[in-house]
N, C-alpha and C positions, 0 to 999 in steps of 0.2 A: 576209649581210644578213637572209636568212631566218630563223635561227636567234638574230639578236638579234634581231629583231619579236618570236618567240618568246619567249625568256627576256625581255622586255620586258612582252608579257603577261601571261607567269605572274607578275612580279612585282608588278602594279598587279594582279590578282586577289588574292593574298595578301595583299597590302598594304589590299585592299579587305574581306575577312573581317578583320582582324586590326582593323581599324579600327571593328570593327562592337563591340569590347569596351570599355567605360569604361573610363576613366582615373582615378585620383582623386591629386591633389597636395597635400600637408599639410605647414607648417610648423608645428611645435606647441612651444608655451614652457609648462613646468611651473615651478611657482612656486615659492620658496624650500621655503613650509611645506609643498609639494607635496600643495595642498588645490586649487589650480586650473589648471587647463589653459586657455592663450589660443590659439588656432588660427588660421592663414590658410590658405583651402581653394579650391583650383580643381577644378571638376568638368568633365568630357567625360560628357554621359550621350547614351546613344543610344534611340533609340526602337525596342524591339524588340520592340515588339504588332503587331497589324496593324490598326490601327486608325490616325487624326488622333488626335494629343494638343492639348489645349489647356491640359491642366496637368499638373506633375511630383508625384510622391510621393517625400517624403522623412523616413527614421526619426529622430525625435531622441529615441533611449531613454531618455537620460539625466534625461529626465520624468517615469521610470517613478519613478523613489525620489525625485521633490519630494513627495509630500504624500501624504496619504489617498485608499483610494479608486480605487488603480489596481489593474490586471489584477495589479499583479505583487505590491503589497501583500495582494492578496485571496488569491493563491496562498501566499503564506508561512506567509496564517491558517492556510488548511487544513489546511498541515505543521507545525500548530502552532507556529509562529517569531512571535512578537511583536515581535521587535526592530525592523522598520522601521517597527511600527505604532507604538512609544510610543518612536522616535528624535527625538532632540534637532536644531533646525534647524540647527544648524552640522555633522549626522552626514549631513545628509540632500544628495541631487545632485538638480542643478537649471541647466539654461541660463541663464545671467544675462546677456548680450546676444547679440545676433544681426542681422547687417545682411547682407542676400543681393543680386547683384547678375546681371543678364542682358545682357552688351553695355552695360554700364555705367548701366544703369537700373535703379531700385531693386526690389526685388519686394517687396510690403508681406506680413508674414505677423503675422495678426491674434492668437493667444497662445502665447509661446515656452514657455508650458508643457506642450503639445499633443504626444504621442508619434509625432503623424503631419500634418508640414507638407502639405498640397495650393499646389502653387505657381503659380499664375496665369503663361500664357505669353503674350506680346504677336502672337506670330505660330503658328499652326499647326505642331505638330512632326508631319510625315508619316513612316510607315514607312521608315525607314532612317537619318533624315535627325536629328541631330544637335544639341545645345545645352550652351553653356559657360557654368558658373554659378562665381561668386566668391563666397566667403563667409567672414567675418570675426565670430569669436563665442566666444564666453569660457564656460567651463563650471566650476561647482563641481562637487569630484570628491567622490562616496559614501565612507561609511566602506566600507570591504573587508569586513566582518562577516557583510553582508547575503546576497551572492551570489557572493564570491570575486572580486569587480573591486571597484574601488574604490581607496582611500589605506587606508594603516596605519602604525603607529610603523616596522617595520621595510621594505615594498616599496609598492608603487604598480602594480598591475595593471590596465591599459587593456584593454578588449573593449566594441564594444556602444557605446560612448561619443559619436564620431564622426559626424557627419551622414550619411545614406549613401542612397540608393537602396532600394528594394524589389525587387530581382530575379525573386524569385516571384510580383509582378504586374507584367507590363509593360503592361498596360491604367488603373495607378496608379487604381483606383475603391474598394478596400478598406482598411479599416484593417487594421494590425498591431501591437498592444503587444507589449509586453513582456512574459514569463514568468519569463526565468530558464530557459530549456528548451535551450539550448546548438544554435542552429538556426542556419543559415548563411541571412547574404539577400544580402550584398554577393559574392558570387562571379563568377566571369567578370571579376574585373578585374585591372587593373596597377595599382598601388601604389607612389608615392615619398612616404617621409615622412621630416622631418630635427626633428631632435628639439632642444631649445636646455634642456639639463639642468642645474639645482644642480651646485657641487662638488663632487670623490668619488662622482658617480654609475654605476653601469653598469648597460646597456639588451640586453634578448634580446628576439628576437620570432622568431615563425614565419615573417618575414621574412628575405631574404637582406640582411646586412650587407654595405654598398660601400665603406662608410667610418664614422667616428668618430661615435654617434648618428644615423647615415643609413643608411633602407631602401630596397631597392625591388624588386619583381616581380611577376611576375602568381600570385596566390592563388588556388581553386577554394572556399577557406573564408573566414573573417572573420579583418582581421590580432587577432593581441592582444600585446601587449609590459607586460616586466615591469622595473619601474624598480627596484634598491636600491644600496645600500652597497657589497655585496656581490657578488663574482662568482660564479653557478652555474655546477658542474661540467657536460660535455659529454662524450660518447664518440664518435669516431668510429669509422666501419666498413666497413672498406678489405678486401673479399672478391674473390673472382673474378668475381663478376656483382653487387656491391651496394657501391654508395660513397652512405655516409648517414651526415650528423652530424647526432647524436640531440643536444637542447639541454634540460634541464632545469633549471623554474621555482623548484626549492627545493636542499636540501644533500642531499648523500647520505654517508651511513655508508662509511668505508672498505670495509665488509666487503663492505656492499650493491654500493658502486661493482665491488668485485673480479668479485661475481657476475655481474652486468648485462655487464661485459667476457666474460665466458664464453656467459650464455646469449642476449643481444643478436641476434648473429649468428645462431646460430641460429633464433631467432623469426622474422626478415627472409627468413632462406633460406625456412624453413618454411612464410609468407604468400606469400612472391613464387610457390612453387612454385604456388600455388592460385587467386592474384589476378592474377598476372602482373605486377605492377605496385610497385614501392618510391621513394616520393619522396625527392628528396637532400636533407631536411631535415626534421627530426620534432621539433616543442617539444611540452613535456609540462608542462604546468603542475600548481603542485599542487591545483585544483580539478578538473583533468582525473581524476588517479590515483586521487584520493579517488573519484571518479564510477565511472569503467570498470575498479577494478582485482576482485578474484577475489573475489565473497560466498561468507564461510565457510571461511575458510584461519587466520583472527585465532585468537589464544591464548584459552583462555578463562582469565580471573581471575576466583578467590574469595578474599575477605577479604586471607589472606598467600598465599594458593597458587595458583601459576599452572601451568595445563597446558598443554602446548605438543603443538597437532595436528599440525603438521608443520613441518621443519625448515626453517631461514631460508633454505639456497638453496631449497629448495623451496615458502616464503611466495615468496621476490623471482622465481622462471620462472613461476610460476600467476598473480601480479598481474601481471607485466609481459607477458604474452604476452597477456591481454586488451587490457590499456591500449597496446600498441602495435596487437595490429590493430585495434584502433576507431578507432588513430590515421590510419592507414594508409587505413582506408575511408573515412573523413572526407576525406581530399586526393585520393581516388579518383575518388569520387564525389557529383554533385550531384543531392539529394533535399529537398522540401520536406518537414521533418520532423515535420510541423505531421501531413500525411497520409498520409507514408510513414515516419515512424520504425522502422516494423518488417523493414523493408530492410536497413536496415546494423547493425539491431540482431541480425538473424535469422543475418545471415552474417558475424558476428563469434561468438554462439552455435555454430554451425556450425564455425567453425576452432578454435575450444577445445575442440569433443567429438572434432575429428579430432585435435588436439595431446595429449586424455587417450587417445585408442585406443594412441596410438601408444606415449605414456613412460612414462603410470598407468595401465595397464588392469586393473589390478587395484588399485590402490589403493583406501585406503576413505572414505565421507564423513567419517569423524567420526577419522583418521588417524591419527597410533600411538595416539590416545589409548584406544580395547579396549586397550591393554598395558598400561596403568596399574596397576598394584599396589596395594592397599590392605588393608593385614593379612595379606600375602602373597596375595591371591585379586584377582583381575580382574572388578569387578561388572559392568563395562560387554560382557562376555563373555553375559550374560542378556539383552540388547538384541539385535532384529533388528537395532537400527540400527548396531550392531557390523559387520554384514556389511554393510551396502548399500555398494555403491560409488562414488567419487565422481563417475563417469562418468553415475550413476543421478540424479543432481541437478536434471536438466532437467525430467526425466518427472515427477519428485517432487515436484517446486515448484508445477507447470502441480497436478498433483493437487490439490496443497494447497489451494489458492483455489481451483477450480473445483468442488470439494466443498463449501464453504460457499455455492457460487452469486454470489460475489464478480466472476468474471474476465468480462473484456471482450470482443468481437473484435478481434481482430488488428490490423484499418483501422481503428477507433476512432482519433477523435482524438487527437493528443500532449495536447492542453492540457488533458481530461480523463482520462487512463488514471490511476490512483491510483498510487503510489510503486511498490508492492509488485508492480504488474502493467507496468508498467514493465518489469521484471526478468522478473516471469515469463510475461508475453505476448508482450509484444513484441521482448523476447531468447529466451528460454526456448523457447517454444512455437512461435516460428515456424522457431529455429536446428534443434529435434525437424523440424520438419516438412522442414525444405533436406535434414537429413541423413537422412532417412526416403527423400526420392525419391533420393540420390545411393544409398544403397546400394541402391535395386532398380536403377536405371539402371546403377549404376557410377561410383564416386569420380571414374575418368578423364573419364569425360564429364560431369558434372555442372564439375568446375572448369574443363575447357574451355570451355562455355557458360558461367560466371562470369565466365571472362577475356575473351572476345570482346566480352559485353558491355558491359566496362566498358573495351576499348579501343576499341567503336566508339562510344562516348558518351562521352569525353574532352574536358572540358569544355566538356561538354553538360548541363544539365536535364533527368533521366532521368525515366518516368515505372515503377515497378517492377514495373507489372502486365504492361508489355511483356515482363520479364523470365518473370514465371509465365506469359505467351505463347510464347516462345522454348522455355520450358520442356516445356509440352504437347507444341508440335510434334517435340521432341527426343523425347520417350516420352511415349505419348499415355494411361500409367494416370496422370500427375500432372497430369492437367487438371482433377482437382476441386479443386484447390488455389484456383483464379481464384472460385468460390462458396463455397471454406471459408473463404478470411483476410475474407468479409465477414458473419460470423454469430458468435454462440457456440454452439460447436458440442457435442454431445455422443454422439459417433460410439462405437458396441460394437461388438466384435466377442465370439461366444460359442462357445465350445468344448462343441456339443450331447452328442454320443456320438461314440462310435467303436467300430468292430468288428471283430476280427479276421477276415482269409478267408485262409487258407492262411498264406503268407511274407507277406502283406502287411497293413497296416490299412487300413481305408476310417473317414476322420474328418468327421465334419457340423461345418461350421460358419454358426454366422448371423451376419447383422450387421443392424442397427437402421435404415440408411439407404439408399436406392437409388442412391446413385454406385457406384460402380465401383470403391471403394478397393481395392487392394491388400493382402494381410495376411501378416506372416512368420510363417510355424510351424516351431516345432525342436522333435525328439525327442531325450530321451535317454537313453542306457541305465543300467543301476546300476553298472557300472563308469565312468560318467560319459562316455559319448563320445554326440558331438553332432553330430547332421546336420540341416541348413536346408534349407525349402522356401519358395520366394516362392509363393506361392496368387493367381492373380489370379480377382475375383470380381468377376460382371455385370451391369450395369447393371440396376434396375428388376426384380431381384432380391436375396431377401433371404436364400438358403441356398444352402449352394454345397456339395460334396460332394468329396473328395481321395482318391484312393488312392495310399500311400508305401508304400514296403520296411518291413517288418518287423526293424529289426537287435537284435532282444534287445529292445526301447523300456522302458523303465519311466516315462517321463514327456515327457507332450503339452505344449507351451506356445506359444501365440500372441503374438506382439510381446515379448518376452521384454525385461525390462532396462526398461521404461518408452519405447519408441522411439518408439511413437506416441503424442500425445494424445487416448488412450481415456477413456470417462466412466465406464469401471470395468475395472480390471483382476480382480479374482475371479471371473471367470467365465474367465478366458484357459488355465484351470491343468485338467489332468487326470491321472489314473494308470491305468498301462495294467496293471499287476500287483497282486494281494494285494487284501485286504481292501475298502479303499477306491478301486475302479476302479470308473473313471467315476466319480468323488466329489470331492471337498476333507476332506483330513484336520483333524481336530479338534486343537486346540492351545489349551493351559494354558499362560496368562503370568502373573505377580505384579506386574509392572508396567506402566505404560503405556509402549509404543512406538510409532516408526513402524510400520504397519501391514505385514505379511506377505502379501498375497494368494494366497498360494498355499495357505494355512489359512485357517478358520474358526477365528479367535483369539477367546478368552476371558480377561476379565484379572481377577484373582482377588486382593484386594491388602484388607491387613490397615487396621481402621479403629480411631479413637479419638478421642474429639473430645466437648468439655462441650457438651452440648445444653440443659439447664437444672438451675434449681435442684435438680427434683424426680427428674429421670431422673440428674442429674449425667453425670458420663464415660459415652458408651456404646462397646462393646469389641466389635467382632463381623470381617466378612469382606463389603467388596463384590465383586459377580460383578456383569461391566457387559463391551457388547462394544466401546465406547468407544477408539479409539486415540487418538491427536493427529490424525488427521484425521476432521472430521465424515461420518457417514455417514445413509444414509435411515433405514435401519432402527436403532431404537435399543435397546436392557433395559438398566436395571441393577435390583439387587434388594443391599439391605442388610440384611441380619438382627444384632441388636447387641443386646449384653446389657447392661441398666441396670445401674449400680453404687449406683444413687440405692436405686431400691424391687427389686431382684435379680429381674427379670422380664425375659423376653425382651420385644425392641422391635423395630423396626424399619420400613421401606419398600421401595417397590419403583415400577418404572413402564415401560412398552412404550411408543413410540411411531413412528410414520412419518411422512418429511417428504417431499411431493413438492419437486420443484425446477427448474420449469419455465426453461430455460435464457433464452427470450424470453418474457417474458408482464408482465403488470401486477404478479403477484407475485413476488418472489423466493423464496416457501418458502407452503408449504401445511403444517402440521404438525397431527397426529390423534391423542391419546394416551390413555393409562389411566392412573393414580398412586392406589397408596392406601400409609396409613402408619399404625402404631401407637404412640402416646406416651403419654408424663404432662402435666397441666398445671395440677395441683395434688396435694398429698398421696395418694398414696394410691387418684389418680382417675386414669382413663386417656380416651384420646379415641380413634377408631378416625374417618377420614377416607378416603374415595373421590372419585377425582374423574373427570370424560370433559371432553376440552379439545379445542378446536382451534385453533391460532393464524395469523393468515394476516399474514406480514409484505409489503407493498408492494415493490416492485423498488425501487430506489437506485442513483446513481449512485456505484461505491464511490469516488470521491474526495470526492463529498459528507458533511455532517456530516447528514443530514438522516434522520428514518428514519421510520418509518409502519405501524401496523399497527392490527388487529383480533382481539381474542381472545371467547372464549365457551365457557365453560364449564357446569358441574354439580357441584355436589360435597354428598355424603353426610356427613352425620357422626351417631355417637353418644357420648356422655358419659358416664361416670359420675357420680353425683351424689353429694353428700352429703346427709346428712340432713336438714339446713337448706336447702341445696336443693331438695328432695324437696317438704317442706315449704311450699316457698313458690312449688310448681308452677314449675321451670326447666324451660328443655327440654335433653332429654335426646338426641331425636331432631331433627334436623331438614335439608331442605333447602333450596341456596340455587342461584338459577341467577344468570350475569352476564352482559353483553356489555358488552364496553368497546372505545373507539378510542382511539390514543393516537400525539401526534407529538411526537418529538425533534430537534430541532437543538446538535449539541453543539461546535458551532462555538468557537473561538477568541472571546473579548472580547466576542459575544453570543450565549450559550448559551441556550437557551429549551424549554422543554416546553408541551405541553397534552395532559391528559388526559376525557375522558368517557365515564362509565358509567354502567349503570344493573345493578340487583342486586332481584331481589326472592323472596320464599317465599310460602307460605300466608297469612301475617300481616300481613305486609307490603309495600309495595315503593318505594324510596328511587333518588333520580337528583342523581349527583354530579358534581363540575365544578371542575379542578383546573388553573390554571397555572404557571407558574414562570418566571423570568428573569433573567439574572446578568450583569452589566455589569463587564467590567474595565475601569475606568477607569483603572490606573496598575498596571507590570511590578508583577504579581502581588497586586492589592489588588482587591476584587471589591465592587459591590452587588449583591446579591441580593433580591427580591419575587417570593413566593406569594402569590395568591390564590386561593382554595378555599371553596365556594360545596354547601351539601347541602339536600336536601328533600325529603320524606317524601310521594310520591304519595298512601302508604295507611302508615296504624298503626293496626295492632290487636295488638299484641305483648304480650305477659301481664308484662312488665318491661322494664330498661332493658339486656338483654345488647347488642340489637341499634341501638341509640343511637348518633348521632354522638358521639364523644369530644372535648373541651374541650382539655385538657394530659394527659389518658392515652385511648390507643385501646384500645378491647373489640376483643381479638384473636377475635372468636368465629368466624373462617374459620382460624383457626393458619396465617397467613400470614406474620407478623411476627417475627421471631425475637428474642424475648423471652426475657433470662433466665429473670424471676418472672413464669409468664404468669400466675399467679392474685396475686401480693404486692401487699399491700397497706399494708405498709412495709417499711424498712432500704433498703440500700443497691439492691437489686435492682426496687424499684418508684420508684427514682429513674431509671431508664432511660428516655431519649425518643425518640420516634420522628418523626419526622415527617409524619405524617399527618394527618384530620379538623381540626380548628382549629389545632394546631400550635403550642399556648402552652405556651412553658417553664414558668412559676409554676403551681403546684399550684392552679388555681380549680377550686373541686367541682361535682361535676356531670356532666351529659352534659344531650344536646340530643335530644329527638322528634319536632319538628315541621320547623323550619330553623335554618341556622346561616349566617355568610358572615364571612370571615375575612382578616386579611392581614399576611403575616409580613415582615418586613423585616431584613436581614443586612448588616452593610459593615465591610470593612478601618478599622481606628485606626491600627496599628503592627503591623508583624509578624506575628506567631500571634494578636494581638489583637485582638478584632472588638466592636461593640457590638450589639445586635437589640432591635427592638421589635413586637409584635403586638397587633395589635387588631382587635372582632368585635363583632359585634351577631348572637345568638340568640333562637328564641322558643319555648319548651316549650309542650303545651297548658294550657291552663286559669292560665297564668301572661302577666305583663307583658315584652314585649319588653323584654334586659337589653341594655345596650355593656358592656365591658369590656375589658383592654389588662396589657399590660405590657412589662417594659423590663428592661437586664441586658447583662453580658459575657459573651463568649461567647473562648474559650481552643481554638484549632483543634491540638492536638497533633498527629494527623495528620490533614493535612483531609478530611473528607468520611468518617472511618473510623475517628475517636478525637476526641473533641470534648466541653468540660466547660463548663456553660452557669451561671453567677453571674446570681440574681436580683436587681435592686437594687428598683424602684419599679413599682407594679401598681394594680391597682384594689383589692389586695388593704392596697396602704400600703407604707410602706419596710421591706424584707423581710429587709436585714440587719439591722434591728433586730429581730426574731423571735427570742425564746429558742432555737428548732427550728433556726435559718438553715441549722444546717450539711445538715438533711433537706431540704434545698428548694432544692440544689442539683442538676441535672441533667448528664444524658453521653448520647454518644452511642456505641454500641460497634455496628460489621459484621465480621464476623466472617466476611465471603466475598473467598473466593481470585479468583472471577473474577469479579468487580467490578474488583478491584486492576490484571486482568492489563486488560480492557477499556479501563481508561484510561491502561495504559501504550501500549496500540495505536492509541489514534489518531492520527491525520498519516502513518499507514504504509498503515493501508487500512480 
């Protein structure tokens, strides 16, 4: 009798936790055209705040893609995706009815377009204590275009759709939209759903199948089920500790299938060894793989030639070993990804570096392709980036961005981290830092506190900082980790001197911050053998001092390989033999690469390039220490021989940028530039300048940018005779300060500029806007306004004049073919600046001008524009004038041919000239080009 009391107990306990997790019951009918889903839904929600509810919170995402204007359309701009912004309403999802019921009374819910029902309760729901909601409600389904759920001609992918709970608030007081950011909120539940499908249909979900179109189980994620015609393949995996059928959302290639039978198992072995953990059921959709499979394994194609980095088993175990354990951590564990993304991002990072130690350890980033042959010689053999390894990708990524002052913290929000930093912060940088404290701790102990972890939080609500708690107390040098993942960090460590005493060296090293970071140093000798030392370094000091054996060493290095995220590796590198001890050896490149830290690289690379009429081709040699990754300190110097007037030419410029990781600005930049040209016949210009430019901080998923510049610049002239003559100047200088802000957002891009500029002579304050409306996939209006005025004029001519329809380059800022022409084809060049009229009206302006350009989509490459302005010279009558004209975008923004039709000047293809009084526009810059291939990335 004892004994069943007992087991009577335990069982109304169990049964009392078990009951504490929702229920959700769905019958759901997809429509012939499988455009709509009609649902009947019962809910069991419990109250698991600790607080009285008096009302429920419930998502209906599928509000995100009814209209303009939501979180999720605003996010699309950013990544530059227009499609749901200018989607047709039959493409578009949207609740079309909904009738909620409590104990068979009605609950009114005031607009079914609303991404976040609050549900009025008739009675108090107290802690623990339980309510059953009926709901009956029809849903138009999204095209699939937008976000990978949706309808399409060939399948129907459901996620996200569904009424559901908020899990990550059980207090139901905040909103949640929608993103698009692949975040679990319905977890903690069981799930029965029966589905009533079109003819010839078949259905997969992450759900266990019970029968025919019927799910049901408890999930730790959100279900999603993929409707089509078609059956996808499935593998299963019948091992000695691992029974899991893996389901996937698309087709796979026989060959592919053959592989994934091979390496599958493997992967599963390889995770469970480290997570403890393999769910009996893994769906892989194909928005999943495209998401978590391997950046940088892809073939690269040019034109007809494609190179292949690495072999196709070895594309399909590098993608699928990520896209299975992120799949894996996903059904692991439960994290709000809104504020912990970097959780299962960092330790999915972490088992791809422990999976390259193990199979690639030597493999390289850019993979057979150094073995390429071309004319018998392998050019890709002159590239560091031939050597780095692919294991090196972490460190080198985190570099990349964090060099241009781009990268985020760690805890930054999901909804603002930028695409790019996605990958390399919150995978990248944090997976560096998991596997940074496992190897001082020990692999063994670090994945044991992984596993315990995530068994004693088994479908629980983790919070992760517990874990970097756990972590500390486990080895207490990784307790600055709980104050690093909340900063951007920019931690050095520097390799001062070292000295030999006897058999041993004695090495100094510093480091830039007072935690207690830990640093790896390895020496090694010239027969290349290699011994580690972990260095622990102390608190609230900044140099720490080491004595190692002496084995033969020729070469000192700290953190070796990119392990930790350092804010400068060239300082990590020393020699302990020859010439350059205690130094950084000097190194001649021809081309640009990834950067080498362990040199002082020079890249040395032959130039040619028409600069104008007068100077034509110039032929010379840039020396610039410039890699692909931005650095503080900057030279390049160009020396180039005109072919125009056979005179050397050239430029040159120094600069340094600070790049305070936290502050109001993002970059302080301080520089020098001077340059030698022609700019008419025969005449040369010699320019100087000192600049500083102070860009504002940004957030990099925004389009938004902000700065202040302020210069000085020198110039002298030569003159002609006629010049001479008519007293030009020869000498003069100019100072400027300008502010200027950009938004180069999707569908409303906008600028504003203001400056002001003045010399001895004069001083002039200008005033510039811009704004470009897409009103329809790919048709744009565009409006400048631009606005000038002459504090002071006493200028002895009109060099320094606002320009009408041609700018007086007199700062050779504008890169003008003809910068002196005054006709042919080369003074038909326009630029857009000062008044910004196509039509040849003569003139310029001394006193003010105020002006406004107008630009719009007709058809295709075809545009029409019209300008017009009111100027006033002195001693003359305020003039209006205007014009009007097609404008032919060849390439837009960078080849553009501007047809005059009607002006103030009169109808202008009637003009015997017409054909001289047509306009172009020619940029002739490489990064401009790349600029706007990069937005939406970061």
């Amino acid at each position: 009798m004892r004994n069943i009391c007992i087991g009577l107990a335990l069982f109304l306990g169990v049964a009392e936790i078990s009951a504490q997790k929702d229920s959700i019951y769905i019958e759901a009918r997809l429509s012939p055209d499988k455009k709509r889903l009609s649902i009947n839904q019962e809910m069991v929600y419990y109250n698991n705040s600790k607080h009285d509810l008096n009302t429920v919170k419930l998502l209906n995402w599928v509000s995100a893609y009814n209209k303009r204007g939501t979180s999720l359309v605003y996010r699309k701009l950013e990544d530059r995706n227009t499609d749901l912004h200018f989607a047709e309403k039959s493409e578009l999802g949207k609740l079309l009815n909904l009738n909620i019921k409590n104990a068979d009374q009605e609950i009114p819910v005031n607009n079914i377009s609303d991404e976040n029902f609050f549900l009025p309760l008739k009675e108090i729901l107290k802690p623990g204590e339980k309510v059953k909601l009926k709901l009956q409600y029809e849903i138009q389904l999204p095209d699939k275009k937008f976000t990978g759920y949706g309808t399409s001609n060939t399948n129907v992918a459901l996620k996200y759709f569904f009424i559901v709970p908020d899990h990550f608030d059980p207090d139901n007081i905040s909103k949640r939209d929608y993103h698009d950011i692949e975040e679990s909120v319905s977890f903690n539940t069981y799930w029965t759903v029966n589905f009533d499908l079109p003819v010839n249909s078949f259905i997969e979900s992450n759900l266990q199948q019970f029968q025919m179109n019927s799910f049901k189980g408890y999930l730790d994620s959100d279900p999603e089920f993929l409707i089509s015609q078609n059956e996808y393949p499935s593998i299963n995996i019948n091992t000695e500790d691992i029974r899991t059928e893996i389901k996937f959302g698309y087709n796979l290639k026989p060959e592919e299938k053959q592989n994934l039978e091979f390496y599958l198992p493997l992967h599963l072995k390889f995770i469970k060894d480290r997570i403890g953990n393999i769910p009996e059921r893994i769906f892989i959709s194909d928005k999943f793989r495209a998401k978590e499979d391997f950046f940088g394994n892809n073939d690269i194609t040019f034109w007809k030639f494609r190179f292949q980095l690495f072999t196709d088993e070895q594309k399909t175990d590098l993608d699928y070993f990520g896209i299975v354990a992120k799949k894996v951590l996903d059904e692991s564990i439960i994290t709000d990804k809104q504020n912990y993304h970097w959780f299962k991002n960092g330790l999915k990072s972490y088992l791809e570096i422990q999976y390259l130690k193990k199979f690639y350890p030597e493999t390289k980033l850019l993979g057979t392709l150094p073995e390429t042959k071309i004319f018998g010689v392998k050019p890709l053999k002159l590239f560091h980036a031939s050597d780095v390894k692919l294991i090196e990708r972490y460190g080198l990524t985190y570099q990349y961005i964090m060099s241009q002052n781009l990268d985020q913290k760690i805890a930054e929000k999901y909804a603002v981290l930028s695409n790019f930093n996605d990958m390399a912060i919150s995978s990248f940088e944090t997976g560096t830092l998991f596997n940074y404290s496992a190897d001082k701790m020990g692999y063994e102990n670090f994945d044991a506190l992984v596993q315990n972890f995530i068994a004693k939080n088994t479908d629980k609500e983790v919070n992760p900082n517990d874990f970097i708690k756990d972590l500390a107390e486990k080895d207490k040098r990784t307790a600055y980790l709980s104050e690093f993942l909340q900063h951007k960090n920019r931690v050095n460590f520097k390799l001062k001197r070292f000295k030999k005493e006897g058999d041993s060296l004695t090495v100094r090293i510093q480091k830039n911050t007072l935690s207690n970071i830990p640093v790896k140093l390895e020496t090694e000798s010239e027969e290349g053998n290699k011994n580690e030392y972990w260095v622990e370094t102390e608190e609230n000091k900044k140099n720490t001092t080491i004595s190692i054996p002496d084995f033969n060493t020729h070469k000192i290095t700290l953190n070796n390989e990119y392990i930790f995220p350092e804010a400068n590796y060239r300082d990590n590198f020393l020699y302990a033999k020859g010439f350059f001890s205690n130094m950084r050896k000097i190194k001649l490149k021809l081309i640009k690469d990834i950067p080498n830290p362990e040199f002082n690289e020079i890249y040395i690379s032959p130039r040619v390039r028409f600069n104008n009429t007068y100077d034509k081709f110039l032929i010379g040699f840039n020396f610039k220490n410039q890699s692909f990754f931005d650095q503080k300190f900057l030279y390049s110097f160009t020396p180039t021989y005109s072919t125009g007037t056979g005179q050397l030419t050239g430029s040159g410029a120094v600069a340094y940028s600070f790049l305070p990781a936290e502050s109001i600005f993002r970059s302080l930049t301080f520089g020098v530039s001077g340059s030698y040209f022609h700019y008419d016949y025969d005449l040369a210009y010699r320019k100087g300048s000192v600049y500083s430019n102070f860009n504002f901080r940004k957030n990099p998923r925004s389009t938004v940018g902000r700065s202040i510049g302020i210069s000085y610049n020198y110039f002298e002239r030569d003159l002609s005779p006629l010049m001479i003559a008519n007293n030009d100047y020869d000498k003069y200088s100019l100072w400027s300060v300008g502010y200027g802000y950009n938004d180069s957002q999707s569908i409303h891009e906008k600028s504003l500029g203001v400056s002001t500029q003045w010399m001895e002579d004069f001083q002039k304050v200008t005033a510039e806007g811009f704004y470009r409306w897409e009103f329809a996939p790919r048709q744009k209006l565009s409006v400048r306004l631009f606005a000038g005025y002459f504090v002071k004029n006493n200028t002895r001519n009109n060099t320094f004049n606002y320009g009408i329809s041609r700018v007086s380059d007199y700062s050779f800022s504008y890169n003008l073919l003809g910068q002196s022409a005054t006709g042919g084809i080369l003074s038909q060049q326009f630029i857009l600046a000062d008044g910004g009229f196509k039509s040849f009206i003569p003139g310029s302006v001394n006193k003010w001008i105020t002006s406004v350009n107008v630009d719009t989509s007709v058809w295709k490459i075809f545009h029409v524009y019209a300008d017009a302005g009111v100027y006033d010279n002195k001693n003359q009558s305020t003039k209006f004038i205007w014009d009007s004209g097609i404008k032919v975008r060849v390439i837009p923004d960078f080849l553009e041919i501007y047809f005059p039709v009607q002006s103030s000047l009169g109808f202008e293809p009637g003009f015997k000239d017409y054909a001289r009084r047509i306009r172009y526009t020619l940029v002739l810059n490489l990064n401009s080009i790349i600029n706007a291939a990069r937005r939406g990335w970061y």
